[in-house]
C-alpha positions as a LaTeX table, in Angstrom:
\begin{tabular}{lrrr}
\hline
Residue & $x$ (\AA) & $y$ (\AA) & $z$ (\AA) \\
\hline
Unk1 & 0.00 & 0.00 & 0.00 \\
Unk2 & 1.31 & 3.38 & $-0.74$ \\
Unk3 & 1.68 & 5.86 & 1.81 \\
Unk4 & $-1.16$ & 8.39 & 2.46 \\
Unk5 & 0.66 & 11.24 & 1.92 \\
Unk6 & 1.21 & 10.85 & $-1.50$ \\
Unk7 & $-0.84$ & 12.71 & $-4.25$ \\
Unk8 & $-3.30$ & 10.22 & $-6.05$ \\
Unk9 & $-0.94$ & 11.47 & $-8.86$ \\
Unk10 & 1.75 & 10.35 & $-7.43$ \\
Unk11 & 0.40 & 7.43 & $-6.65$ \\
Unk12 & $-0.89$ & 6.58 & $-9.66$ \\
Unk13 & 2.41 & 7.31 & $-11.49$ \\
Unk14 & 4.52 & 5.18 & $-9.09$ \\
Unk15 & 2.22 & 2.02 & $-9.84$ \\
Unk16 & 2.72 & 2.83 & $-13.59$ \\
Unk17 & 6.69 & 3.25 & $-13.42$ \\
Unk18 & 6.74 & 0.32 & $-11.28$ \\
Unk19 & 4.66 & $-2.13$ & $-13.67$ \\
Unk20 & 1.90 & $-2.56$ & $-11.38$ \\
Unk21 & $-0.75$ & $-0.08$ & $-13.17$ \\
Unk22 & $-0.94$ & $-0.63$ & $-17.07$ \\
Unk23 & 0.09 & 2.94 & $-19.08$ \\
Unk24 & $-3.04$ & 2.49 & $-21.16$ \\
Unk25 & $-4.84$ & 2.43 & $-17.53$ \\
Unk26 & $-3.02$ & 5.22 & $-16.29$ \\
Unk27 & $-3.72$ & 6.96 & $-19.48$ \\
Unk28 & $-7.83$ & 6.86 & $-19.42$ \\
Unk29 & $-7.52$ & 7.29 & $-15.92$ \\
Unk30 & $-6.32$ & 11.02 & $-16.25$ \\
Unk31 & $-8.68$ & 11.23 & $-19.09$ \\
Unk32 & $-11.81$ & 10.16 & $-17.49$ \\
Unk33 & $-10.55$ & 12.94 & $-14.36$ \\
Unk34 & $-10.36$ & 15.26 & $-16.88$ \\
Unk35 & $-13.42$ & 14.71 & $-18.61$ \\
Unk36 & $-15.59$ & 15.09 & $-15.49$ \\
Unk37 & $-15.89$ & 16.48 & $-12.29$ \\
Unk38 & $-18.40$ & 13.85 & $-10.87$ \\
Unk39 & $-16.86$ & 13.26 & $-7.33$ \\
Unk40 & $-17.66$ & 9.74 & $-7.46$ \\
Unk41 & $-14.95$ & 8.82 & $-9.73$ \\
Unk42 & $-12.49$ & 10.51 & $-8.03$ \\
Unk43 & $-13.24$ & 9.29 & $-4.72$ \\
Unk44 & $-13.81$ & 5.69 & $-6.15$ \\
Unk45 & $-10.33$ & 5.97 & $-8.34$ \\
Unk46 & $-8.74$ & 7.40 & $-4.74$ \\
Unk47 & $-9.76$ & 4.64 & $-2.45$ \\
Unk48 & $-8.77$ & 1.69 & $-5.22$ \\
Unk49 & $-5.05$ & 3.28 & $-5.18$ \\
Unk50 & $-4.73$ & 3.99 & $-1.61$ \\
Unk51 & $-5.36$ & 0.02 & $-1.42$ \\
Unk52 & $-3.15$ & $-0.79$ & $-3.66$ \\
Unk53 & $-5.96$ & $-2.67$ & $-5.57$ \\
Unk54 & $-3.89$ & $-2.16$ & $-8.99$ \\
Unk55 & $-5.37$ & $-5.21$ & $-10.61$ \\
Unk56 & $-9.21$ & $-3.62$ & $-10.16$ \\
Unk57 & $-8.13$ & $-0.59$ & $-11.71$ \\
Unk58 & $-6.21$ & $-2.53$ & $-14.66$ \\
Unk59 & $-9.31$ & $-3.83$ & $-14.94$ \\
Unk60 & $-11.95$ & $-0.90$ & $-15.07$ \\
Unk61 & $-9.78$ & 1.23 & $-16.96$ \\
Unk62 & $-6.94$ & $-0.89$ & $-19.48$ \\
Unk63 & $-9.51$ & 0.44 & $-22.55$ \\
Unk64 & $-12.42$ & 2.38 & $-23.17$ \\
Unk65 & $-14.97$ & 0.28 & $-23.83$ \\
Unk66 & $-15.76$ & $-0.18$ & $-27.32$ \\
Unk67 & $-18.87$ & 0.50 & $-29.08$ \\
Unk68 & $-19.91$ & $-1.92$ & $-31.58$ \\
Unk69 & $-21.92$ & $-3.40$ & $-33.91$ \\
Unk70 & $-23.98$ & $-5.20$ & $-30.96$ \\
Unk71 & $-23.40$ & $-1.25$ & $-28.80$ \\
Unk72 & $-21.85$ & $-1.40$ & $-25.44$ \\
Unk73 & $-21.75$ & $-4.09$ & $-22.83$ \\
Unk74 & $-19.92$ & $-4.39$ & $-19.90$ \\
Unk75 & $-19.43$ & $-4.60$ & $-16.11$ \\
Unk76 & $-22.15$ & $-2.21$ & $-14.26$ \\
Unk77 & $-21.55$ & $-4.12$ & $-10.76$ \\
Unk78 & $-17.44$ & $-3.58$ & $-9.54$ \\
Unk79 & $-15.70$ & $-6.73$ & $-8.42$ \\
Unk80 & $-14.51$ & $-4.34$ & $-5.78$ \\
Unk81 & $-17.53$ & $-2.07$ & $-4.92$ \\
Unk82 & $-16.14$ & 1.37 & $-3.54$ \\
Unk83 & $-17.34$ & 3.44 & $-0.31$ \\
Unk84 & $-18.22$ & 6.56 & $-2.64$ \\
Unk85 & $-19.89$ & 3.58 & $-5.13$ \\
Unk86 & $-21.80$ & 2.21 & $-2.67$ \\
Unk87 & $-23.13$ & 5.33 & $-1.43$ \\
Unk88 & $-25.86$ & 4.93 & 1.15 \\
Unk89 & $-26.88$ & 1.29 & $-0.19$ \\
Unk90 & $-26.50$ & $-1.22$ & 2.70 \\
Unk91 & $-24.18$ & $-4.55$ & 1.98 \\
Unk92 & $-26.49$ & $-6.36$ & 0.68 \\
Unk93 & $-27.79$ & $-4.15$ & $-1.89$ \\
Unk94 & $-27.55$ & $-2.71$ & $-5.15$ \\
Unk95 & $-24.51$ & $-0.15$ & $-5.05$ \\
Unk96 & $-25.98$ & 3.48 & $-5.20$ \\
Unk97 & $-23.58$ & 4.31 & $-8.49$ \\
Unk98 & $-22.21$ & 2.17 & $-11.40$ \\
Unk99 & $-18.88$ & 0.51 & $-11.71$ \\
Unk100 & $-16.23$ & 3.65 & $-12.07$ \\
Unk101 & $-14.10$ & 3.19 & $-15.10$ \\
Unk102 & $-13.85$ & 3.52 & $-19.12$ \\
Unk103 & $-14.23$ & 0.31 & $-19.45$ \\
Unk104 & $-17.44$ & $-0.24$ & $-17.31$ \\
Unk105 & $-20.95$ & 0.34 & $-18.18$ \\
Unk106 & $-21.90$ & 3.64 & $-16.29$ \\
Unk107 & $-23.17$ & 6.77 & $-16.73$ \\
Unk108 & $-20.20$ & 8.40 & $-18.52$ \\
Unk109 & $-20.42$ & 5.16 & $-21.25$ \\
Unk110 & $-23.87$ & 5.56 & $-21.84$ \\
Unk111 & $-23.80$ & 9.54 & $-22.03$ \\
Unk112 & $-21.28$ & 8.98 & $-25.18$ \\
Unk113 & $-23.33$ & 6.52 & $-26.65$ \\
Unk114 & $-26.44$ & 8.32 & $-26.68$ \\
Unk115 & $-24.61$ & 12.01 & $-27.78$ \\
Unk116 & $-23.10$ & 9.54 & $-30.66$ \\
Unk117 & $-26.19$ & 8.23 & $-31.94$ \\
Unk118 & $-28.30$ & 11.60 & $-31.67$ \\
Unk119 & $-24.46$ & 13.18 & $-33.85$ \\
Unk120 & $-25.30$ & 10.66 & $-36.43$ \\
Unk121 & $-29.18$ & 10.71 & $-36.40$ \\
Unk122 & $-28.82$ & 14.09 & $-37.38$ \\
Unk123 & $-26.16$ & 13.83 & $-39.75$ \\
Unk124 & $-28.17$ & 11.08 & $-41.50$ \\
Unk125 & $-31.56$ & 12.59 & $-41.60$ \\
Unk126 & $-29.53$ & 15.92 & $-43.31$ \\
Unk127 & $-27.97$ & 13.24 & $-46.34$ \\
Unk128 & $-31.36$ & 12.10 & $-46.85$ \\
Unk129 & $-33.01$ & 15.41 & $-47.04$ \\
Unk130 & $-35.22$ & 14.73 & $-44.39$ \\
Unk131 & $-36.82$ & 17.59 & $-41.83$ \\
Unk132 & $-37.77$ & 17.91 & $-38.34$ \\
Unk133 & $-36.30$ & 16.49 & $-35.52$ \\
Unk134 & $-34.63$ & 12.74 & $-34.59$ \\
Unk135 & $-36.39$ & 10.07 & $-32.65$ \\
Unk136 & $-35.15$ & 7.24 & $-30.98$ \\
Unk137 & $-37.19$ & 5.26 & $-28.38$ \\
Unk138 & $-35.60$ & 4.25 & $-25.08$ \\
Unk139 & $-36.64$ & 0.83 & $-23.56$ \\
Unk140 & $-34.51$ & $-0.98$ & $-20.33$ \\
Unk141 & $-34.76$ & $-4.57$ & $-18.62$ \\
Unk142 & $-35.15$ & $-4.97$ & $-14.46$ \\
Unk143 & $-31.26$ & $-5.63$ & $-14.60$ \\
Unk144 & $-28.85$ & $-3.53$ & $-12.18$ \\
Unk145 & $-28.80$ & 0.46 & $-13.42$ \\
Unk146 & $-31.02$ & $-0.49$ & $-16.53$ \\
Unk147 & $-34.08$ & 2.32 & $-15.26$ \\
Unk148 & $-31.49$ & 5.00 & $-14.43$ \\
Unk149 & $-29.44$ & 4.73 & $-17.68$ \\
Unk150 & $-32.54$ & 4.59 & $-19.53$ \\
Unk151 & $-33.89$ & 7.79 & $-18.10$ \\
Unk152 & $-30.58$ & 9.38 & $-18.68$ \\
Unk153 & $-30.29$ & 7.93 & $-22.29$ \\
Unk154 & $-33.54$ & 10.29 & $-22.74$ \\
Unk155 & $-32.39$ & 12.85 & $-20.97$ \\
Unk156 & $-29.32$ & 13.12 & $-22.86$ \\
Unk157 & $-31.30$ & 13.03 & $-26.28$ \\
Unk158 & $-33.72$ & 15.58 & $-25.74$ \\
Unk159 & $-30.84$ & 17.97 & $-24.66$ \\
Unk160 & $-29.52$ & 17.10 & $-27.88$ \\
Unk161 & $-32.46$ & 17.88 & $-30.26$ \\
Unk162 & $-34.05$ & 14.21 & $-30.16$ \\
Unk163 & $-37.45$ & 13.29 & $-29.44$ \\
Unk164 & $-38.09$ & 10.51 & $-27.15$ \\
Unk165 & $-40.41$ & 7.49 & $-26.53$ \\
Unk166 & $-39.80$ & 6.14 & $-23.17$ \\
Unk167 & $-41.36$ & 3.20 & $-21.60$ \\
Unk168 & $-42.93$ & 3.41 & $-18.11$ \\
Unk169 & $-40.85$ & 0.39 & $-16.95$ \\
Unk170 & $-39.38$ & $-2.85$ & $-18.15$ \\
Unk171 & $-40.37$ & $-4.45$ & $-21.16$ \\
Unk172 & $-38.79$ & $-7.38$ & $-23.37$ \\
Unk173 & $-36.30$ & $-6.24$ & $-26.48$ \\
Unk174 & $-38.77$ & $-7.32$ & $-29.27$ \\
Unk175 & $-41.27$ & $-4.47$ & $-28.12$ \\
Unk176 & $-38.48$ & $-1.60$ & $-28.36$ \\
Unk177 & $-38.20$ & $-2.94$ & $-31.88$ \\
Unk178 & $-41.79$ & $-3.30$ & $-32.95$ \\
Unk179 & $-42.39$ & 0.38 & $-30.76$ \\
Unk180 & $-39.26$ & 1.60 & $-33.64$ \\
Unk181 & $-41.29$ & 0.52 & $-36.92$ \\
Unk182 & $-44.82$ & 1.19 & $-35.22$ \\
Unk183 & $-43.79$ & 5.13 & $-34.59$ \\
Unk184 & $-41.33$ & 4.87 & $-37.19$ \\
Unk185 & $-38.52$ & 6.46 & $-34.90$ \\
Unk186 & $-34.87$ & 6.72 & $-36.18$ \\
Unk187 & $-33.47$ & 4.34 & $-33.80$ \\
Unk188 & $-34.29$ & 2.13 & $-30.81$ \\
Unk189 & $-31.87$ & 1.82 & $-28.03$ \\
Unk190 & $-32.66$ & $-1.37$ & $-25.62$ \\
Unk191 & $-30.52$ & $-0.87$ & $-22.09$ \\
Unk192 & $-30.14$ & $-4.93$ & $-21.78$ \\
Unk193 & $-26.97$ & $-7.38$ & $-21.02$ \\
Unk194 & $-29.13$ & $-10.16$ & $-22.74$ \\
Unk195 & $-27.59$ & $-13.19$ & $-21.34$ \\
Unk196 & $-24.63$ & $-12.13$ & $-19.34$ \\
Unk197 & $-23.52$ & $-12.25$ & $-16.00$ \\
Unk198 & $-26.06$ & $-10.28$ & $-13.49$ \\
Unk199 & $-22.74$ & $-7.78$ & $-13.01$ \\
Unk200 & $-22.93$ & $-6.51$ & $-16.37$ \\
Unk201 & $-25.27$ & $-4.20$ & $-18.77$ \\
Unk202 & $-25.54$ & $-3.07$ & $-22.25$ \\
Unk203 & $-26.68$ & $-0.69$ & $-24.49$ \\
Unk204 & $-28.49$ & $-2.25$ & $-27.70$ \\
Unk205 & $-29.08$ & 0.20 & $-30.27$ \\
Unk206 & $-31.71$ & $-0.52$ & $-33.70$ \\
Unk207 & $-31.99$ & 1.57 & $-36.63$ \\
Unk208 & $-35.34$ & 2.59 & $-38.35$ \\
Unk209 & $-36.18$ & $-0.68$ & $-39.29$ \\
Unk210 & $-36.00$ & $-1.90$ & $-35.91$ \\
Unk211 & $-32.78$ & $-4.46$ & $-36.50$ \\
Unk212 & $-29.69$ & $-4.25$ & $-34.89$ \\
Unk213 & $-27.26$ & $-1.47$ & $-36.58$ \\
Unk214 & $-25.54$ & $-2.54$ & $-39.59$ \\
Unk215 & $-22.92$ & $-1.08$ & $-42.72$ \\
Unk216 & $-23.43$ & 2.12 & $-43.15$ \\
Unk217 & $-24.87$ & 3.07 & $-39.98$ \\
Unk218 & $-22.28$ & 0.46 & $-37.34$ \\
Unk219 & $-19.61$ & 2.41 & $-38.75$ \\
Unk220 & $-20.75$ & 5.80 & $-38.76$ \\
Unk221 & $-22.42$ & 5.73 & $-35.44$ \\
Unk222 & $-19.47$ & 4.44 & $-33.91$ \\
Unk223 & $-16.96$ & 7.18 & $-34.96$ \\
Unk224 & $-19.47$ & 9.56 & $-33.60$ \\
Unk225 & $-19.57$ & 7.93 & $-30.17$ \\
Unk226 & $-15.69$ & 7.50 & $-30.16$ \\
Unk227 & $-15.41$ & 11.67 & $-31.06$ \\
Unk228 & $-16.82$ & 12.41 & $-27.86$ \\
Unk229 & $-14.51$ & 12.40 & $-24.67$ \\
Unk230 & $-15.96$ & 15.00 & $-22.39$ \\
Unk231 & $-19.26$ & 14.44 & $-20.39$ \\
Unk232 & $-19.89$ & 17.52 & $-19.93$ \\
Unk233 & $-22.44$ & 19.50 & $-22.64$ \\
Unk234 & $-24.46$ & 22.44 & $-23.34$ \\
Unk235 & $-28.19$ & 21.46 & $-24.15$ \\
Unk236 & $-29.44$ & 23.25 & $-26.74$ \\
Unk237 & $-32.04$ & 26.14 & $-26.09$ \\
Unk238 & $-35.14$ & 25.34 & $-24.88$ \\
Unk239 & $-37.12$ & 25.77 & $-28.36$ \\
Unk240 & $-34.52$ & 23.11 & $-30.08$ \\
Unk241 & $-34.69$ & 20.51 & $-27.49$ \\
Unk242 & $-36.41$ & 17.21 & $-28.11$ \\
Unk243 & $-40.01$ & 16.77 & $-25.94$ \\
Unk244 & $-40.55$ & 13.31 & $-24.08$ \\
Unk245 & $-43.37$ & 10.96 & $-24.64$ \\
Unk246 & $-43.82$ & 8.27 & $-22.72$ \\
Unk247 & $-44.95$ & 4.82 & $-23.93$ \\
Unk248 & $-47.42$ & 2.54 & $-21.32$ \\
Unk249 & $-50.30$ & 0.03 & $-21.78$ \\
Unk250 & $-51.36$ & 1.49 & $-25.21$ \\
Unk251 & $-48.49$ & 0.23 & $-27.03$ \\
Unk252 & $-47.98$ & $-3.01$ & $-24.88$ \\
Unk253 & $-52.07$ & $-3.80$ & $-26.56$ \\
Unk254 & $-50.46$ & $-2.83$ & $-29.94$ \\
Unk255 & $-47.31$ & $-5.01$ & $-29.75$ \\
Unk256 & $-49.22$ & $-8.09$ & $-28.27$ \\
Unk257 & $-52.06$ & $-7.49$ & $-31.19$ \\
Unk258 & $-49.49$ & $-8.37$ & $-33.56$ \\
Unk259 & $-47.89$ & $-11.10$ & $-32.18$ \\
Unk260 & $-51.47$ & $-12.82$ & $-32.16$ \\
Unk261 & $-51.51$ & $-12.35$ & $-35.72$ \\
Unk262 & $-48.05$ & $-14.41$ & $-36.27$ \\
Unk263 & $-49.58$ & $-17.07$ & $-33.84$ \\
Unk264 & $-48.67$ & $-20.55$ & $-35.48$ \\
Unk265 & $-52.03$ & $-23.02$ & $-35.50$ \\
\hline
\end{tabular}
């Protein structure tokens, strides 16, 4: 354990010169610091050196995570839950905060997703000569975080000149599709781990047809969503910003509806 005294940059830059923390770790490190001033991942990043607990931050931080073709998935639960990430959840509970780290499912993951797809919504819609505002409905599972990064996702959207369709709770990935074709959005974005561990989380995004992202759009989307670095933004003025509607029992009737009609006698 290092000593105390020392500046977490010192710290951090000891570990690194001494082999224990990996310079790409190092490296995201200072740039998620930089990139945010949300205490929690300072405090969390603090308490994980002052430990010593090199390999956990190796591990939450050797890469940003990647967004691809299938969007973002990754740990939302820490191995090693932090004070600051546990907040005022008791032991046995759901940590108040995500996993700290680039390469963790968390707010600051999410944040670039969303600001990436809205960047090429728009870009899109302008090539095709198309007016008005983007759309994109926003759908989450009961896993860990799924709500709150939903309600962000939206949050995020709207800021950024998108219209939004949220759901009024959980509902099952085929529904965000059909809701995509039914309102003919832009994009459907599905906050869902599918079958992994109950640790992790995703972020699923569809294009208008409802599908999963594919050439042209994979490609483009992603260089968006790898542009952005800081977390901090500037929502646009009031008058430009996206308006929320939210999606309930009507559309559950309308999705079920139609799976009666595919119904194999």
């Amino acid at each position: 354990m290092l000593a105390a005294s020392m500046s977490l940059a010192d710290q951090l830059k000891s570990a690194a010169d001494s082999g224990q923390l990996l310079p790409a770790s190092l490296e995201n490190i200072n740039a998620l610091l930089a990139a945010s001033d949300n205490p929690v991942y300072r405090a969390s990043i603090e308490e994980l050196a002052a430990a010593g607990q090199w390999a956990e931050l190796n591990d939450r931080f050797f890469q940003a995570l990647k967004f691809g073709t299938g969007g973002l998935r990754g740990r939302t639960v820490a191995r090693i839950v932090t004070k600051a990430e546990r907040g005022a959840a008791a032991e046995d509970q759901r940590p108040e905060h995500p996993c700290v780290g680039t390469n963790a499912m968390n707010y600051y993951n999410v944040g670039r997703a969303t600001r990436g797809l809205v960047a090429y919504i728009k870009t899109y819609r302008a090539n095709a000569g198309l007016g008005g505002k983007p759309s994109i409905v926003f759908a989450h599972d009961t896993r860990h975080f799924s709500a709150e990064f939903a309600q962000r996702c939206a949050q995020i959207a709207m800021d950024h000149g998108a219209d939004v369709y949220l759901f009024d709770g959980c509902r099952a990935t085929p529904e965000m599709s059909f809701a995509v074709r039914q309102l003919r959005t832009d994009a459907g974005v599905m906050l869902t781990a599918s079958h992994n561990p109950s640790h992790d989380n995703g972020y699923k995004v569809n294009f208008n047809d409802g599908a999963g992202i594919v050439e042209p759009h994979a490609t483009g989307i992603i260089k968006e969503v790898n542009a952005i670095t800081d977390e901090n933004y500037t929502p646009l003025p009031e008058s430009e910003r996206g308006k929320l509607t939210t999606l309930g029992d009507d559309m559950d009737q309308q999705y079920l509806a139609r799976v009666e009609t595919m119904m194999l006698q």
